[in-house]
N, C-alpha and C positions, 0 to 999 in steps of 0.2 A: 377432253378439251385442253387441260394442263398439259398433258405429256405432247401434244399439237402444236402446243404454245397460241393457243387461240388465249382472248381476252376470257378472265371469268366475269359474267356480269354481276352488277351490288345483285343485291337482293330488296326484292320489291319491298312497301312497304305493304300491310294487313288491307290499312283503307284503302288503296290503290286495287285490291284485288275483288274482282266480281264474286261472288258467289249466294247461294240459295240460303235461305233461313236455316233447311235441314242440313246443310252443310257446316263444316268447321277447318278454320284456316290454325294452323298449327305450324309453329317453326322446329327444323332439323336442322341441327348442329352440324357439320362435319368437321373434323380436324383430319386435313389434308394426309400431313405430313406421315402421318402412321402405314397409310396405305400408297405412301413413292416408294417402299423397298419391299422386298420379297420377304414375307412371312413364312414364320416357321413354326409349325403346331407341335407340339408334344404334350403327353401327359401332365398333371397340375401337381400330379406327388412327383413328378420328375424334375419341374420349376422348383418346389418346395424346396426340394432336396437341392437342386443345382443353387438356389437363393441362401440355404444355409450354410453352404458350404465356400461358396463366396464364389462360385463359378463363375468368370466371363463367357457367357453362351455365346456372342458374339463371335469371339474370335476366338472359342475352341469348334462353330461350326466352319469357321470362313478357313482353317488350318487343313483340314483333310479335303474341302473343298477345292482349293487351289489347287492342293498336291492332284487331286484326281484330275484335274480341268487343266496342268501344266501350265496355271496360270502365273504370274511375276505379280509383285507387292506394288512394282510402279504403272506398268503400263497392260495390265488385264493379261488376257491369253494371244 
């Protein structure tokens, strides 16, 4: 919907919502913003290590990326 640019709608309130006695209404958090860029997994002893060492993973991934993709710093590929 976001990436659409469609409206997001509030979020209902609890008593607004029908539901069964054996049912249960529960709220989910999301924080948007974590999942608008592309994710990068690697191992947790490899953060560890990249976070002691003061690595910017950032932009020692976005470096060999570019070079491969013959991208420019201003205007993409």
């Amino acid at each position: 919907m976001e990436q659409d640019g469609d409206l997001i709608p509030k979020p209902s309130k609890n008593r607004d919502i029908h539901h069964e006695d054996d049912e249960t209404i529960f709220m989910i958090d999301v924080f948007m913003t974590a999942f608008r860029d592309k994710m990068v997994t690697f191992p947790r002893w490899l953060n560890d290590l990249a976070d002691k060492e003061n690595v910017n993973c950032s932009q020692l991934f976005q470096t060999p990326l570019k070079d491969y993709l013959g991208a420019d710093d201003r205007r993409g590929i």
